[in-house]
DRENTORKOL-3810 file (N, C-alpha, C; in nm, 4 decimals):
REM DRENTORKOL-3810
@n.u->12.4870; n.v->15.4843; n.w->17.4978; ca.u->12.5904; ca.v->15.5458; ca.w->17.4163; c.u->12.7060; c.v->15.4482; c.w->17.3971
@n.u->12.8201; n.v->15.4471; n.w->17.3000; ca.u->12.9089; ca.v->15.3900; ca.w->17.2764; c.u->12.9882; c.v->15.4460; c.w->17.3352
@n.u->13.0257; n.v->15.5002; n.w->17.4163; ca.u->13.1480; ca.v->15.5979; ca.w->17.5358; c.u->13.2860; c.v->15.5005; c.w->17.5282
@n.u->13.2729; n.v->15.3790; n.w->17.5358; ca.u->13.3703; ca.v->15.2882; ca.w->17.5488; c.u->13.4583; c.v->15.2542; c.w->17.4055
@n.u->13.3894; n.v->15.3113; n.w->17.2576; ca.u->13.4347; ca.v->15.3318; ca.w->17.1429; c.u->13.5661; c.v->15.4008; c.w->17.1288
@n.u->13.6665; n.v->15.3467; n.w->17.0392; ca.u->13.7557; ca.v->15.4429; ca.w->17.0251; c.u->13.6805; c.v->15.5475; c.w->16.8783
@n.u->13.7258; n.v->15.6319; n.w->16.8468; ca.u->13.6796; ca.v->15.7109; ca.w->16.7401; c.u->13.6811; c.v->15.6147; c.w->16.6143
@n.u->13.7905; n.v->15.5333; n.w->16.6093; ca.u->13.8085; ca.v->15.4711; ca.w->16.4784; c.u->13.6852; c.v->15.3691; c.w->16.4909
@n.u->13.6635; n.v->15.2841; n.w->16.6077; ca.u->13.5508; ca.v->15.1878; ca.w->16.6397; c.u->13.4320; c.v->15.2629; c.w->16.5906
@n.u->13.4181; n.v->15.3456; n.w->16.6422; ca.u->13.3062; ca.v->15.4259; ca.w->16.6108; c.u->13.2671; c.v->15.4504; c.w->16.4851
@n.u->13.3739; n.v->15.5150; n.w->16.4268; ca.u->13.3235; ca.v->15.5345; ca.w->16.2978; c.u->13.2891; c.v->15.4122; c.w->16.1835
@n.u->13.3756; n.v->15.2447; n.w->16.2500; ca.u->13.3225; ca.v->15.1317; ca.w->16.2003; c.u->13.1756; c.v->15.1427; c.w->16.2108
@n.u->13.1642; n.v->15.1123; n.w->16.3195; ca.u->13.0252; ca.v->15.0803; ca.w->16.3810; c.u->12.9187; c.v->15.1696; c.w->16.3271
@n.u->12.9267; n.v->15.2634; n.w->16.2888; ca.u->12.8070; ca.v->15.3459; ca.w->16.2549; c.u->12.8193; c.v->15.3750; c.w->16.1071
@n.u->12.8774; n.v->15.3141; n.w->16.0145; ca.u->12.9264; ca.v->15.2812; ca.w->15.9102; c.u->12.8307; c.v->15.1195; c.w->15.8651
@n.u->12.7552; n.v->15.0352; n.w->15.9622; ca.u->12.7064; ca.v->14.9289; ca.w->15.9470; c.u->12.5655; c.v->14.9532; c.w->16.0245
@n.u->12.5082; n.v->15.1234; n.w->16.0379; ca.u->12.4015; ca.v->15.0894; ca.w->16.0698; c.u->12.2933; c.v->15.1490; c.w->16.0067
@n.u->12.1692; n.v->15.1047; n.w->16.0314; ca.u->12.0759; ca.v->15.1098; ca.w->15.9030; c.u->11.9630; c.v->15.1826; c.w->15.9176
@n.u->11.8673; n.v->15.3187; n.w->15.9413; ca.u->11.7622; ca.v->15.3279; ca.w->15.9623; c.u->11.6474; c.v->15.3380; c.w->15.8876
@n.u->11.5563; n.v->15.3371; n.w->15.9569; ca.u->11.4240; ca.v->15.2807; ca.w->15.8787; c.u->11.3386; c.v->15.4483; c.w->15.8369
@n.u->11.3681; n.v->15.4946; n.w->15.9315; ca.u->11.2718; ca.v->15.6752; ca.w->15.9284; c.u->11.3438; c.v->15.7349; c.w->16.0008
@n.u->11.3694; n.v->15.8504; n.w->15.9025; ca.u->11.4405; ca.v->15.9724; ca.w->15.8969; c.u->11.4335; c.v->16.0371; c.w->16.0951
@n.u->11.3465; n.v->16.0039; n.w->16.1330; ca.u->11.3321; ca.v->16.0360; ca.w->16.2325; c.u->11.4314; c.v->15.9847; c.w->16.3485
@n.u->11.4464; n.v->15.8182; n.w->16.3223; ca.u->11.5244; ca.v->15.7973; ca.w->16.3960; c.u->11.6543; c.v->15.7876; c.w->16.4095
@n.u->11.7162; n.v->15.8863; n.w->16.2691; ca.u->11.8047; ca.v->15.8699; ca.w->16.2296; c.u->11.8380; c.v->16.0746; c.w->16.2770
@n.u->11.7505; n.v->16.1155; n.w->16.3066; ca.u->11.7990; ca.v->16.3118; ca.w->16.3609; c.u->11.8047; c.v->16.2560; c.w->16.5009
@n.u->11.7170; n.v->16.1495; n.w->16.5734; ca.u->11.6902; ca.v->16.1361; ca.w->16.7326; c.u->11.8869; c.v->16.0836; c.w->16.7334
@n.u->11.8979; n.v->15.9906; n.w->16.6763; ca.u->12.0283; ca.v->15.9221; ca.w->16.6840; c.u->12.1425; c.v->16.0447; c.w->16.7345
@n.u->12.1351; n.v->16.0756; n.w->16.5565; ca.u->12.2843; ca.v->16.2285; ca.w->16.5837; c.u->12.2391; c.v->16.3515; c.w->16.6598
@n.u->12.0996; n.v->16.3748; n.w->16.6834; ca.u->12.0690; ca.v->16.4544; ca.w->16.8432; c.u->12.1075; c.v->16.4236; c.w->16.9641
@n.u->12.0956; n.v->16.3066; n.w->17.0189; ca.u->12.1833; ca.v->16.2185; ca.w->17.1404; c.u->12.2834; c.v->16.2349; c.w->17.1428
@n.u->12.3803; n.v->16.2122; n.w->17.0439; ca.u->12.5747; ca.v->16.2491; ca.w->17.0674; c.u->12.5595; c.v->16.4132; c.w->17.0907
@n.u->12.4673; n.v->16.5076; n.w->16.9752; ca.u->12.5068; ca.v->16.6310; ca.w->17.0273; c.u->12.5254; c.v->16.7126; c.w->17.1459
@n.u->12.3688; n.v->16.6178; n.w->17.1862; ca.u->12.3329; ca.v->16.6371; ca.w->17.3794; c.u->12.4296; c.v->16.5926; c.w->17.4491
@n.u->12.5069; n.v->16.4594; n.w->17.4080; ca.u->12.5458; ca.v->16.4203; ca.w->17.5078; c.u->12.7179; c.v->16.4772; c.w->17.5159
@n.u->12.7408; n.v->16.5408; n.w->17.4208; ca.u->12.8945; ca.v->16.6375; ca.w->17.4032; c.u->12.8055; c.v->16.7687; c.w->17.4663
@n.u->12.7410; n.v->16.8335; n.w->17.4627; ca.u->12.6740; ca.v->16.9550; ca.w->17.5398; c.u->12.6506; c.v->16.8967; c.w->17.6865
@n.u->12.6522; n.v->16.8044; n.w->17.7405; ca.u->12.6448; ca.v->16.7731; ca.w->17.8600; c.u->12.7002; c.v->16.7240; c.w->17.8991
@n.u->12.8788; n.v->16.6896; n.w->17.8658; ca.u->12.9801; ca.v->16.6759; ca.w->17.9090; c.u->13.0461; c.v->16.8196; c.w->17.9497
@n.u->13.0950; n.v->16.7686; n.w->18.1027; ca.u->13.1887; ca.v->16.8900; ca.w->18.1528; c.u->13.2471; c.v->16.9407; c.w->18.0816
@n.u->13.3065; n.v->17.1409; n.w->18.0346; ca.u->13.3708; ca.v->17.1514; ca.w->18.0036; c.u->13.5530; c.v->17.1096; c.w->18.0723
@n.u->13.5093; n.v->17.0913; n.w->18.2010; ca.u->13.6248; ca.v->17.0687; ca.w->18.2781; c.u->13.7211; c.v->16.9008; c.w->18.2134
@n.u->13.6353; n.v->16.8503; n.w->18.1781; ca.u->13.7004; ca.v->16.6975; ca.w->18.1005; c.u->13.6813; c.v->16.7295; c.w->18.0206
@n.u->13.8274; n.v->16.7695; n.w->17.9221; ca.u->13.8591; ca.v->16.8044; ca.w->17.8213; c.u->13.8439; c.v->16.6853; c.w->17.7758
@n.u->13.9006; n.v->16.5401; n.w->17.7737; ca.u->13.9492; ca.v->16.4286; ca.w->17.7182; c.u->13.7820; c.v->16.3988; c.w->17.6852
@n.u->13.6448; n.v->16.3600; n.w->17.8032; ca.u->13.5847; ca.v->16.3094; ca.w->17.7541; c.u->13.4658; c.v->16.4204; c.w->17.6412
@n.u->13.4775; n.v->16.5869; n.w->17.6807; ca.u->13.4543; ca.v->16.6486; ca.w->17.5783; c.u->13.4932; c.v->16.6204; c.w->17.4266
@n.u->13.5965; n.v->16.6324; n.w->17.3979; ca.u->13.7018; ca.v->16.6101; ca.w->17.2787; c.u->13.6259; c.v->16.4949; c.w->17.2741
@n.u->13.5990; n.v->16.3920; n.w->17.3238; ca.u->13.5472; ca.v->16.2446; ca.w->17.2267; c.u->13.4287; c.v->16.2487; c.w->17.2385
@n.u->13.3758; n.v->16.3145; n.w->17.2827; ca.u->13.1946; ca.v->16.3516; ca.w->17.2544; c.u->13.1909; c.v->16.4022; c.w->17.1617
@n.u->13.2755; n.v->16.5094; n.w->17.0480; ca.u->13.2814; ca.v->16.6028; ca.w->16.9997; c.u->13.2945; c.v->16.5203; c.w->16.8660
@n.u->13.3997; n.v->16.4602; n.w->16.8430; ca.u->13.4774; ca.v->16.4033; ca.w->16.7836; c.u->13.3825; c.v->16.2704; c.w->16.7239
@n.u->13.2675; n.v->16.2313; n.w->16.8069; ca.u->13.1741; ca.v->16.1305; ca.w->16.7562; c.u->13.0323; c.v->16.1687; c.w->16.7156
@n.u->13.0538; n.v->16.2999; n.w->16.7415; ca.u->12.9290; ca.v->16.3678; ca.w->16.7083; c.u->12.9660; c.v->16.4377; c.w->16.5791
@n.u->13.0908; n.v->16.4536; n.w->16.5319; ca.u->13.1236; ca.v->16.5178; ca.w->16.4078; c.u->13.1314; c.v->16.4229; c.w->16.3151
@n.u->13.1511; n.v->16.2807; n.w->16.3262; ca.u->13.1261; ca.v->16.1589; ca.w->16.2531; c.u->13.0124; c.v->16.1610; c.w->16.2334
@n.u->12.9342; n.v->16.1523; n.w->16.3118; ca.u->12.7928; ca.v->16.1676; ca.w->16.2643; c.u->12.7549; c.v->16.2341; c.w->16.1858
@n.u->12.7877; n.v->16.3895; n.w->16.2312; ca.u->12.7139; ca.v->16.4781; ca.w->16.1221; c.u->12.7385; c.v->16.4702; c.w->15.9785
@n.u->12.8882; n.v->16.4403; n.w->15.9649; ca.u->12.9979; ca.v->16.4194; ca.w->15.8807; c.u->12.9045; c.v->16.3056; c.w->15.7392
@n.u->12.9070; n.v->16.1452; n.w->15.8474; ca.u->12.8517; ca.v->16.0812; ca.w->15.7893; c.u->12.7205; c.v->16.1120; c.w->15.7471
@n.u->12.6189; n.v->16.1684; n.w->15.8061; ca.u->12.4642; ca.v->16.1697; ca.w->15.7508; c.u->12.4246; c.v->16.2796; c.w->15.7180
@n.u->12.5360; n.v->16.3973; n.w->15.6707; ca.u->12.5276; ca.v->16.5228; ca.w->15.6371; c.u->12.4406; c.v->16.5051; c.w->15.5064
@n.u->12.5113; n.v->16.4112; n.w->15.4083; ca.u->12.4403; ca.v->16.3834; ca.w->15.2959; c.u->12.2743; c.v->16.3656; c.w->15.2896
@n.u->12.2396; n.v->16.2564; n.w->15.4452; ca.u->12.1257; ca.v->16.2104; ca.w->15.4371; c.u->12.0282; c.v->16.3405; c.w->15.4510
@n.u->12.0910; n.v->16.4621; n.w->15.4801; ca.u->12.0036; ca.v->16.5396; ca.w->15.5593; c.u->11.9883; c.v->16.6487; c.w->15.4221
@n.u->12.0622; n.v->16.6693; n.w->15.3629; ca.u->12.0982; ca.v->16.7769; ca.w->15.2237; c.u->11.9647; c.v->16.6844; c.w->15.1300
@n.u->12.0188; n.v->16.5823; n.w->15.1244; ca.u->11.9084; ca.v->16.4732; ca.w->15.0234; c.u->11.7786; c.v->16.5377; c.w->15.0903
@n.u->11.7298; n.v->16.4510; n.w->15.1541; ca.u->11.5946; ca.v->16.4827; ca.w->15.1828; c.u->11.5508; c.v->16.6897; c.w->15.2205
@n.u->11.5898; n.v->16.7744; n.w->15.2880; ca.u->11.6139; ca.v->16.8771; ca.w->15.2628; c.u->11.5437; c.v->16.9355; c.w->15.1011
@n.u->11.6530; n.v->16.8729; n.w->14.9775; ca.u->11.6489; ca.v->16.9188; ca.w->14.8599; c.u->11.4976; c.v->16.8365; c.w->14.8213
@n.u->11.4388; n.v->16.7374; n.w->14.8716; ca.u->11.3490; ca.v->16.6536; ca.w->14.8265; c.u->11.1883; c.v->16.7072; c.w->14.8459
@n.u->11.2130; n.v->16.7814; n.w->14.9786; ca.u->11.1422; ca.v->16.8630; ca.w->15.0445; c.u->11.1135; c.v->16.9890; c.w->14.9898
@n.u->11.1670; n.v->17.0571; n.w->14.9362; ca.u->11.1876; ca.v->17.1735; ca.w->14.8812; c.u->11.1432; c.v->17.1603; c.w->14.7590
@n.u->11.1384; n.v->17.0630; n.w->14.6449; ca.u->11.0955; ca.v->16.9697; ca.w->14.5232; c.u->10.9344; c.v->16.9735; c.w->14.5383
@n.u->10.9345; n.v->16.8933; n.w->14.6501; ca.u->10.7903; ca.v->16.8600; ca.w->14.7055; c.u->10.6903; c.v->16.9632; c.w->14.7328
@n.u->10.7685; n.v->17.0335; n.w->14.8147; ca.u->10.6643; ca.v->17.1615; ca.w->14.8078; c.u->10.6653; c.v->17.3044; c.w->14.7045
@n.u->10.7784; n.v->17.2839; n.w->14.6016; ca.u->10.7365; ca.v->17.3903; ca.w->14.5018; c.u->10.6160; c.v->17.3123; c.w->14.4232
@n.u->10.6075; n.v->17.1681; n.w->14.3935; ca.u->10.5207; ca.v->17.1078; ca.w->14.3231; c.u->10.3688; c.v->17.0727; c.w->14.3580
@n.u->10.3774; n.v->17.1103; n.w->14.5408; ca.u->10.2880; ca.v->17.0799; ca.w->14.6048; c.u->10.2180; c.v->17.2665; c.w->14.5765
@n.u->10.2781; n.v->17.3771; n.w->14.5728; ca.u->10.2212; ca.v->17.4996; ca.w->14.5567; c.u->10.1872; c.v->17.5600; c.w->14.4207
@n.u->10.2747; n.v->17.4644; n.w->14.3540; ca.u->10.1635; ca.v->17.4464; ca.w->14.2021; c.u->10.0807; c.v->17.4062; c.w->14.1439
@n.u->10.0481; n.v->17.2847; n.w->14.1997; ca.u->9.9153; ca.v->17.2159; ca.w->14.1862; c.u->9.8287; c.v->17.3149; c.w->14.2782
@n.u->9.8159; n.v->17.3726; n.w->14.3516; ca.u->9.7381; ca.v->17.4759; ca.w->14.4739; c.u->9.6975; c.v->17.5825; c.w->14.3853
@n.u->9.8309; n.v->17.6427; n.w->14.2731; ca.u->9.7863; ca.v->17.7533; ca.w->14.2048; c.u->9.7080; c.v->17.7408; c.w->14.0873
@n.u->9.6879; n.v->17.6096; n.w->14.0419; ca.u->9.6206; ca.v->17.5447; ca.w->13.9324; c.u->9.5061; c.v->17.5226; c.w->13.9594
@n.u->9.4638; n.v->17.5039; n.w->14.0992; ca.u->9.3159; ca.v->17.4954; ca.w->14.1402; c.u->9.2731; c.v->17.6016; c.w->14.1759
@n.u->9.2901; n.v->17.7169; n.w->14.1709; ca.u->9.2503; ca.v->17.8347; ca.w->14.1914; c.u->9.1825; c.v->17.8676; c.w->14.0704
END
């Protein structure tokens, strides 16, 4: 994890990174979520910046996830029409 990031670092840094499959790009912003769910509620300070880098995330790749989502949904009305055409 980047724990040692300030928020602003953070949001550089993940602003310059690149993935290859969608996959490793939900495993990525799944890890900050886990890892703010498995911060004490008792440490407020390091809660709040678990929180706070996990909302960058979502923030940032919200788009990536709506895109493909809508692409998916494309795919399979077109994929259940060709199905009803072979009937």
């Amino acid at each position: 994890m980047t724990k040692h990031l300030s928020t602003s670092e953070f949001a550089e840094y993940i602003d310059n990174l690149d993935f290859e499959e969608l996959e490793d790009l939900t495993a990525f912003v799944k890890s900050y979520f886990e890892a703010y769910k498995s911060t004490p509620d008792e440490d407020t300070e390091a809660k709040n910046a678990a929180w706070a880098k996990y909302t960058i995330l979502a923030t940032r790749f919200c788009m990536t996830f709506l895109v493909y989502a809508e692409m998916s949904f494309e795919l399979r009305k077109e994929y259940e029409g060709l199905l009803r055409n072979e009937e």
